[in-house]
KOLTIRO-110335 format. One record per atom (N, C-alpha, C): y, z, x; atom name; residue in three letters. Coordinates in nm, 2 decimals, padded with zeros to 4 digits. Layout:
BEGIN
<r <Y,Z,X>,CA,ALA>
...
This chain:
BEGIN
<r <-00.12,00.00,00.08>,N,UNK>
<r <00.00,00.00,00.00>,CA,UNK>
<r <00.12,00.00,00.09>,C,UNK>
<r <00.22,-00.09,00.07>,N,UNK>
<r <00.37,-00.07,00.13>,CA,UNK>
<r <00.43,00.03,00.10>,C,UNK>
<r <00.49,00.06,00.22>,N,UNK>
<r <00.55,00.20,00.19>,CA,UNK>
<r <00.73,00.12,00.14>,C,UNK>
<r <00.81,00.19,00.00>,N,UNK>
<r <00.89,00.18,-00.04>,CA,UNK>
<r <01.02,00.26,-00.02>,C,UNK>
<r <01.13,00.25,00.00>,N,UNK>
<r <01.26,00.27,00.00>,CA,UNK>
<r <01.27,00.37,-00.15>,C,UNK>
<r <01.27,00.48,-00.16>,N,UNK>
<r <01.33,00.55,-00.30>,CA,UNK>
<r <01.44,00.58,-00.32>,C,UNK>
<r <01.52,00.68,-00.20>,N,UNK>
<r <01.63,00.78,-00.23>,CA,UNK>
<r <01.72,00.72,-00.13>,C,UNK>
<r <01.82,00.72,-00.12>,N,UNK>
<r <01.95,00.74,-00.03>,CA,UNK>
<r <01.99,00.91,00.03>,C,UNK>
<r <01.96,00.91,00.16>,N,UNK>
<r <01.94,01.07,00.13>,CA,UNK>
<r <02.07,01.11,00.24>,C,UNK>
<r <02.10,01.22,00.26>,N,UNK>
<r <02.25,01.26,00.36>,CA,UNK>
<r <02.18,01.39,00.36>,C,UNK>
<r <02.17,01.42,00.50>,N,UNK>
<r <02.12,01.54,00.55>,CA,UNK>
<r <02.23,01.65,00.56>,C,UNK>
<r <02.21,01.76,00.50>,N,UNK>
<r <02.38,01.85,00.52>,CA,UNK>
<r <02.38,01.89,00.63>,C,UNK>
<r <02.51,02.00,00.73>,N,UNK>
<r <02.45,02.04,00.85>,CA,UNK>
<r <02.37,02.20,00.82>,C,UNK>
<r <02.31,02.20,00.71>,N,UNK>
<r <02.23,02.33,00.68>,CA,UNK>
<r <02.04,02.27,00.67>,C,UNK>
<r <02.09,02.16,00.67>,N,UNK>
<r <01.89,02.10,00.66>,CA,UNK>
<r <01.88,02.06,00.58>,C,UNK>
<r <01.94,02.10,00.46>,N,UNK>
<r <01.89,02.05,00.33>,CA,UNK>
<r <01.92,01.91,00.26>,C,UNK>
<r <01.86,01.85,00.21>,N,UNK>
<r <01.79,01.71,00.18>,CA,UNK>
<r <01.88,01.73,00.08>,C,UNK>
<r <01.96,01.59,00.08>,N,UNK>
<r <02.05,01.52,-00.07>,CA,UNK>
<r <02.02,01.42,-00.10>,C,UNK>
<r <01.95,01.39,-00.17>,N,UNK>
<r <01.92,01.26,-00.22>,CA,UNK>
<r <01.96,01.20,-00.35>,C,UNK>
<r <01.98,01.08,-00.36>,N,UNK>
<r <02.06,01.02,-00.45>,CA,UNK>
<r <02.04,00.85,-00.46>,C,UNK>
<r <02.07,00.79,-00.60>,N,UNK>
<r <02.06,00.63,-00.53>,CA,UNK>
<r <02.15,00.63,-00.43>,C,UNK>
<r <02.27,00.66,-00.42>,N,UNK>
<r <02.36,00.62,-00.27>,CA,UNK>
<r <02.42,00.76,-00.25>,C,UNK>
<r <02.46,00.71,-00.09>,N,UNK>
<r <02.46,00.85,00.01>,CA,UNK>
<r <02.64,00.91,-00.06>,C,UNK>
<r <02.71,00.85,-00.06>,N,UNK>
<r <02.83,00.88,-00.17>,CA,UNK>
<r <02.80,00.97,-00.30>,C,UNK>
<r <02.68,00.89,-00.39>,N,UNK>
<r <02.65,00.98,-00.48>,CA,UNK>
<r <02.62,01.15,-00.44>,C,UNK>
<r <02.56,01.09,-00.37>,N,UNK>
<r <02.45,01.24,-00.29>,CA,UNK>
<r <02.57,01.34,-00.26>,C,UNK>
<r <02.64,01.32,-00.22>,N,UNK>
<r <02.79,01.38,-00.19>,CA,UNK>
<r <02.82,01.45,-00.28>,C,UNK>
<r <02.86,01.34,-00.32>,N,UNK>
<r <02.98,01.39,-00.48>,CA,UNK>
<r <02.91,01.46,-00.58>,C,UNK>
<r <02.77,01.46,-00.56>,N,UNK>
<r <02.70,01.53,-00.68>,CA,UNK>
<r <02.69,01.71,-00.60>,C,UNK>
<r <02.64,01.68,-00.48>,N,UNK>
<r <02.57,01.84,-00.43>,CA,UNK>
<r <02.74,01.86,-00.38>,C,UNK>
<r <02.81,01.83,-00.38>,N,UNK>
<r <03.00,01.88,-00.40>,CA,UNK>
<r <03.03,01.95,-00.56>,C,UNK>
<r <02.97,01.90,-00.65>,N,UNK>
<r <02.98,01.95,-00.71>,CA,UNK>
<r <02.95,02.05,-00.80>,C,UNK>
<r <02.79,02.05,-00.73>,N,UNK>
<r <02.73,02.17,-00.76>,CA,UNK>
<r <02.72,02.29,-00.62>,C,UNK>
<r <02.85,02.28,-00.56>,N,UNK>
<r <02.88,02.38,-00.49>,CA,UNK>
<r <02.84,02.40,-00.33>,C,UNK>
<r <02.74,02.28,-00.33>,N,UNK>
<r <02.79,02.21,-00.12>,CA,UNK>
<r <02.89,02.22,-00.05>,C,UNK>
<r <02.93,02.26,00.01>,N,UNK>
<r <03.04,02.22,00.09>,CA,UNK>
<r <03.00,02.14,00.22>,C,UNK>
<r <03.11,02.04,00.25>,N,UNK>
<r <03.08,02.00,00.34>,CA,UNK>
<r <03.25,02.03,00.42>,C,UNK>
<r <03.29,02.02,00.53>,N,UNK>
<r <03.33,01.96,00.66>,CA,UNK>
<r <03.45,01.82,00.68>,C,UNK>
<r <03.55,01.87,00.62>,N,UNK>
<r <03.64,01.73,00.64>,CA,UNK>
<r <03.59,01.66,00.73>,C,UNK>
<r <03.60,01.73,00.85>,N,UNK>
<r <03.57,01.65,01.01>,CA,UNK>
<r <03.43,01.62,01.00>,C,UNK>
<r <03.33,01.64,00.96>,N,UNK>
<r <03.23,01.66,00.97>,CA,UNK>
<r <03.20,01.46,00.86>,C,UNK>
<r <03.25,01.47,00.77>,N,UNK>
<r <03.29,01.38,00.68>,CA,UNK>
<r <03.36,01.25,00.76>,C,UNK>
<r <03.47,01.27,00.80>,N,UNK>
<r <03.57,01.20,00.91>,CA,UNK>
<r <03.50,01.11,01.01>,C,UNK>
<r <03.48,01.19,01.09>,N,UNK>
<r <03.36,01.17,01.22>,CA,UNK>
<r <03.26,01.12,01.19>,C,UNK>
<r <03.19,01.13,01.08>,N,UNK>
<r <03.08,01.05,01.05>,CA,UNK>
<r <02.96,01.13,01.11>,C,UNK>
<r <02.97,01.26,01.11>,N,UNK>
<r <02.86,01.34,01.18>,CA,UNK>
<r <02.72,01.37,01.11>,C,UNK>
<r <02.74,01.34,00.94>,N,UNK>
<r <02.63,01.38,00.87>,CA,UNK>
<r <02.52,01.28,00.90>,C,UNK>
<r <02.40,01.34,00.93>,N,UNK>
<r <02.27,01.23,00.94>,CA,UNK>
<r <02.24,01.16,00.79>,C,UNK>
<r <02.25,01.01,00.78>,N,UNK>
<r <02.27,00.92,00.65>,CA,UNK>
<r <02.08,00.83,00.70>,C,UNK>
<r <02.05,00.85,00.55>,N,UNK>
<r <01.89,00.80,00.59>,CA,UNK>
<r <01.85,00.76,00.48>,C,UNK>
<r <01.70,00.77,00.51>,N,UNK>
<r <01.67,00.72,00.32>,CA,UNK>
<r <01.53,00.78,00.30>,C,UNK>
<r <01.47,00.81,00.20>,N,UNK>
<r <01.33,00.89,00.19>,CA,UNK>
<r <01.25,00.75,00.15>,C,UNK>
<r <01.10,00.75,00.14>,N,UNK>
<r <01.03,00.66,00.09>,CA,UNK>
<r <00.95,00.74,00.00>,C,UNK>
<r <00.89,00.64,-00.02>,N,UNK>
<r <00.81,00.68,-00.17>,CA,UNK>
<r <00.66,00.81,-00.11>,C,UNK>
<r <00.67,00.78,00.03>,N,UNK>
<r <00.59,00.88,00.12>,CA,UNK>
<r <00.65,01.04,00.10>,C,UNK>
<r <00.77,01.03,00.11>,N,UNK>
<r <00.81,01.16,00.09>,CA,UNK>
<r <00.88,01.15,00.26>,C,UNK>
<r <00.90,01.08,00.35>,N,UNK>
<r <00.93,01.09,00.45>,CA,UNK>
<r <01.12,01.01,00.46>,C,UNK>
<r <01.15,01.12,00.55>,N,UNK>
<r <01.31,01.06,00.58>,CA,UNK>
<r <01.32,00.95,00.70>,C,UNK>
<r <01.37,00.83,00.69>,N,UNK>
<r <01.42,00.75,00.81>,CA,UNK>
<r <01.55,00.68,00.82>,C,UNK>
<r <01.56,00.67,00.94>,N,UNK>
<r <01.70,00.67,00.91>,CA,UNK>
<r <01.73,00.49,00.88>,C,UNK>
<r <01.88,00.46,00.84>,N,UNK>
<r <01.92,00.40,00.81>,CA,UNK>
<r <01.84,00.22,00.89>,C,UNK>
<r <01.84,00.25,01.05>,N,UNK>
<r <01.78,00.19,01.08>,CA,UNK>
<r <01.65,00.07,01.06>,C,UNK>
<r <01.54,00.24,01.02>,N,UNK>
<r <01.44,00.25,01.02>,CA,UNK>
<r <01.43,00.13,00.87>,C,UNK>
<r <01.50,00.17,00.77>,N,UNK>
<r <01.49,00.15,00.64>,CA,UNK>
<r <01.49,00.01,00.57>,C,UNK>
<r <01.60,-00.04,00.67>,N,UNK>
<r <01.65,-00.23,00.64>,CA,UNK>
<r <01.47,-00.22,00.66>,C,UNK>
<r <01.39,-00.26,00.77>,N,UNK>
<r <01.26,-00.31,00.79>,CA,UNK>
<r <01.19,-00.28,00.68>,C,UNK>
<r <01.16,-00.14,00.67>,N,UNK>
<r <01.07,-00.08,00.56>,CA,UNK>
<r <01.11,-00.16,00.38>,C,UNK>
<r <01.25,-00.17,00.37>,N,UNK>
<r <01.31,-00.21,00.24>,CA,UNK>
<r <01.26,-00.38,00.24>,C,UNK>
<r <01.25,-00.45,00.34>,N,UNK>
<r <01.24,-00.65,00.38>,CA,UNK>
<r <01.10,-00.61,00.35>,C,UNK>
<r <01.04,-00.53,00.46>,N,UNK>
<r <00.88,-00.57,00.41>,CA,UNK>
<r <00.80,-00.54,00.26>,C,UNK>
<r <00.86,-00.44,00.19>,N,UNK>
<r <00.85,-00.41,00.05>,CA,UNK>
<r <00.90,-00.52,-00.03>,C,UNK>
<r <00.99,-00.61,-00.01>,N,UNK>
<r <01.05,-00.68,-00.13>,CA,UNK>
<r <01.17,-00.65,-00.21>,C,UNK>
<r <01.21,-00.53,-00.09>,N,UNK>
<r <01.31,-00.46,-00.19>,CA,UNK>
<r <01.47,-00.51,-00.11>,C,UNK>
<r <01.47,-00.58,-00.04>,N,UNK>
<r <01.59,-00.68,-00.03>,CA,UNK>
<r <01.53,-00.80,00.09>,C,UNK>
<r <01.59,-00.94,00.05>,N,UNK>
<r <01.60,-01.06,00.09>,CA,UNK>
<r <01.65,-01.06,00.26>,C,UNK>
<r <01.70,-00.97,00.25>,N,UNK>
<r <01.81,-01.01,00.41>,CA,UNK>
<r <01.73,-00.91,00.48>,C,UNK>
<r <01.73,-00.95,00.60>,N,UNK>
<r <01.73,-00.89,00.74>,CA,UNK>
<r <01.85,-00.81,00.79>,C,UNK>
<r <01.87,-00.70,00.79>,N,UNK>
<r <01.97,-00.61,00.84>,CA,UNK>
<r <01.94,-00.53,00.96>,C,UNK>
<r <02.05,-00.52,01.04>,N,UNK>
<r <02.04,-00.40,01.17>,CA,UNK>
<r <01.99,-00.27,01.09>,C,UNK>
<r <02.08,-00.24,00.99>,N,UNK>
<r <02.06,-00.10,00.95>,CA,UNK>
<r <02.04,-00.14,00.78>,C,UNK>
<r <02.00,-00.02,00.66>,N,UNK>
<r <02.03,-00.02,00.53>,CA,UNK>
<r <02.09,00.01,00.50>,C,UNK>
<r <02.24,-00.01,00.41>,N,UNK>
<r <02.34,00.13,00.31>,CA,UNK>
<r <02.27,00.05,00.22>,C,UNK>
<r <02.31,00.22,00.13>,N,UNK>
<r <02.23,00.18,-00.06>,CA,UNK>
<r <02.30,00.10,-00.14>,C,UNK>
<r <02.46,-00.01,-00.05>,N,UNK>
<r <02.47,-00.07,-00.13>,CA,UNK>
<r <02.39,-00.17,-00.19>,C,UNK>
<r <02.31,-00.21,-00.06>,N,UNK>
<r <02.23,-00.32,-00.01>,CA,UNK>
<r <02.10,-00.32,-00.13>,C,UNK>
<r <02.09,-00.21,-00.20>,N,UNK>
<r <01.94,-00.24,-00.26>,CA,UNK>
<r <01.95,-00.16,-00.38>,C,UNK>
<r <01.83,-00.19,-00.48>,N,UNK>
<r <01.87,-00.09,-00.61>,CA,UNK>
<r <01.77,00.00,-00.60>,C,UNK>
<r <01.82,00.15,-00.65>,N,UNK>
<r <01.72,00.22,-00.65>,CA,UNK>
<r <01.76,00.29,-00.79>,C,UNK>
């Protein structure tokens, strides 16, 4: 079985797993229910941005364009994946 592309996930700097169709959502939602995050941390671009599969495993953005092409779950060849790139 192909392993699948599920979540858009944004790692906080506490460990804990946000997942969401996109890493923006993931944000805005666990901001809302009381996350905080890190202007600079935000800014800088420090948060680890990835994506879970349908394994249950995190990879990063890199990792994911390949994983997402060989599934069928987008057309293009990319260096990396954002969740604009695909529906979940």
């Amino acid at each position: 079985m192909t392993e699948k592309i599920i979540h858009a996930c944004v790692i906080h700097p506490s460990g804990e797993k946000l997942c969401w169709p996109s890493h923006t959502e993931a944000m805005e939602i666990a901001s809302r229910h009381g996350v905080k995050f890190k202007e600079e941390d935000i800014l800088q671009d420090k948060l680890q941005k990835g994506f879970i599969t349908d394994s249950g495993r995190f990879v990063t953005m890199e990792e994911a364009w390949e994983i997402a092409y060989n599934a069928g779950q987008t057309k293009e060849k990319y260096n990396k994946l954002f969740s604009y790139l695909i529906n979940l």
